[in-house]
N, C-alpha and C positions, 0 to 999 in steps of 0.2 A: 746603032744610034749613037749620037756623040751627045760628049757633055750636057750639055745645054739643053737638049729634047728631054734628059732624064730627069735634068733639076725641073724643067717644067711639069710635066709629069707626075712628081711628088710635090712640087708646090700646087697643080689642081685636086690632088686627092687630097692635100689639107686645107687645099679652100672647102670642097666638099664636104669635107666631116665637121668644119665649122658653121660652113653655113646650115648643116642639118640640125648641128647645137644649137643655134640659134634658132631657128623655126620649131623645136622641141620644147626651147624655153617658152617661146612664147604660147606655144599650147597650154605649158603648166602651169602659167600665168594666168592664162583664160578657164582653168580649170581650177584656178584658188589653188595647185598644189597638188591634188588630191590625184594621183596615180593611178586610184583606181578607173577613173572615166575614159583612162587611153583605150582605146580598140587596142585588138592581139598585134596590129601591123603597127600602129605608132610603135608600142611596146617594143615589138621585133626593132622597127629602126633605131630606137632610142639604144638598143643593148648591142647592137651592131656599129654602131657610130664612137659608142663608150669603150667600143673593148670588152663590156662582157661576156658576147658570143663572138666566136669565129667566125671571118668573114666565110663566102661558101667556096671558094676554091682553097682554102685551110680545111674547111669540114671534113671534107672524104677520108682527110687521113686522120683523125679520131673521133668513130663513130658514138663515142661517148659524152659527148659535148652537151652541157644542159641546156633542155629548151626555157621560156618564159615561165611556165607550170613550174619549175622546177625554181622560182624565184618569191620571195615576198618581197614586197616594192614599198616602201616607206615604213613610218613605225607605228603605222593602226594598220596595217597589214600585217607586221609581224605580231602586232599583239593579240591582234584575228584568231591569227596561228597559234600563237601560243596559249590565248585564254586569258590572257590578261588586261590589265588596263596599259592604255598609251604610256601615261606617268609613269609608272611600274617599268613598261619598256623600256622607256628613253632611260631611265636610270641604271638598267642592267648594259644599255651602250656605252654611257658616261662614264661605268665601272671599268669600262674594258672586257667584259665577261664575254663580250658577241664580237672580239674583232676578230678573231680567224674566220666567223661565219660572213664579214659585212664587208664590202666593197661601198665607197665611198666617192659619188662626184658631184663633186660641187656641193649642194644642200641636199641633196637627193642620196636613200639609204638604197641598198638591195643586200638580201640577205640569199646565204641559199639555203634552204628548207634543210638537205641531209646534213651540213654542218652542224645548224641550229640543234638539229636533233642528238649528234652527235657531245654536243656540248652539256645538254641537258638529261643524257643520261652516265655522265659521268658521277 
């Protein structure tokens, strides 16, 4: 392949992962936010398109890669999780206390659950 095929190439996979951002936003818009109302498959594409999971020809080579189960999605999901109130939540994010656990795009939180737990039994 020459030049030119390869820059096309990577300028349609980042058309593609844009325009998936965009049709993900506008779900979350139509869902007021609220993360929990994705299906597992929105979910999967929303965390494949961000970077938080390995695409699948990355996969094979670490079979250790977290699935969706293994995420809380916003911050009444992590407070879910945790027990507590949202407010309480959001203020232990503002502190800094959850950033090793939290990945951050755009307005949207995800945490992963073994960090969180990690952090809270220090």
């Amino acid at each position: 392949m020459n030049g030119t095929t390869k820059e096309n190439m990577k300028n349609n996979e980042n058309t593609n992962r844009i325009l998936t951002l965009m049709g993900l936003s506008l779900l979350a818009m139509a869902s007021e936010g609220n993360p929990g109302q994705y299906d597992d498959a929105v979910r999967l594409a929303m965390m494949k398109a961000t970077g938080i999971e390995q695409a699948p020809e990355k996969a094979g080579t670490n079979s250790s890669a977290p699935s969706p189960s293994d995420y809380c999605f916003g911050v009444r999901q992590l407070a879910d999780y945790l027990g507590i109130s949202p407010p309480t939540c959001q203020r232990l994010i503002n502190e800094g206390k959850l950033d090793p656990a939290m990945r951050r795009v755009g307005r949207k939180y995800s945490f992963l659950k073994s960090k969180v737990d990690e952090i809270f039994t220090k």
